[in-house]
C-alpha positions, 0 to 999 in steps of 0.5 A: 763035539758041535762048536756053538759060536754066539754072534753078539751085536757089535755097536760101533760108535765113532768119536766126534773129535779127532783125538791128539796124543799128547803127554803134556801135565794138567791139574784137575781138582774134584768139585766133591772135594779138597785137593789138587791133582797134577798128571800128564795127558795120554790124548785129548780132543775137542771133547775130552781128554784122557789120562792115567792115574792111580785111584778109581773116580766114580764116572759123573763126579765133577772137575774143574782143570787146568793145561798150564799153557804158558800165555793162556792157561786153559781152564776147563770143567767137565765130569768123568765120562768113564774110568777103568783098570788100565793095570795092575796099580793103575787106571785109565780115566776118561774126561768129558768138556762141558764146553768144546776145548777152543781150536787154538789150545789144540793148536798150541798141543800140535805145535808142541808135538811137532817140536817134539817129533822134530828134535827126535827125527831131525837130531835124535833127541827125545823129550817129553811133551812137557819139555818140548812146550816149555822150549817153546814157551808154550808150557809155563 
């Protein structure tokens, strides 16, 4: 029996910033509605972030956040770029800035992640993105 292999298009598209992994909380609260939301970052770039969360958000809906940095806190607004399952009870949810996230915030995460890698590689202690900010007192 023939194989009929269908050849789709791939679009590549690549990103304008360079992601940063990170972990480290943020608030966000729906400009649609009453409530605050705390999670931790998955990455986050110039342009955007990303996290988990436990309930669909309808791309375009509108959100102001926050990165509780400790002498500046970061405040932001943006929309939802997308939303997808990520499992079975949880989905992955994209942020996009509507203004560029200034260089030194993204300063202050590298430094919190450099701390963070260098206690698991130099002492072999492992913490969160979270813990590593506040020793440094980035994280309020």
């Amino acid at each position: 029996m023939p194989v009929h292999l269908s050849m789709e298009r791939v679009t590549m598209r690549t990103r304008q910033f360079v992601r940063q992994t990170t972990n480290i909380p943020f608030k966000f609260k729906l400009k649609s509605m009453i409530g605050e939301h705390e999670h931790q970052l998955k990455n986050i770039s110039q342009g955007g972030l990303c996290f988990r969360g436990c309930g669909w958000i309808e791309p375009g809906t509108e959100l102001c956040l926050c990165i509780p940095f400790a002498k500046d806190p970061c405040h932001l607004n943006g929309k939802i770029a997308w939303c997808h399952i990520a499992d079975q009870s949880q989905y992955e949810i994209g942020i996009q800035f509507e203004e560029s996230l200034e260089i030194p915030a993204l300063q202050q995460i590298d430094q919190i992640e450099l701390y963070k890698r260098l206690l698991d590689q130099g002492c072999g202690e492992r913490v969160t993105s979270e813990d590593a900010g506040r020793r440094i007192g980035a994280i309020s």
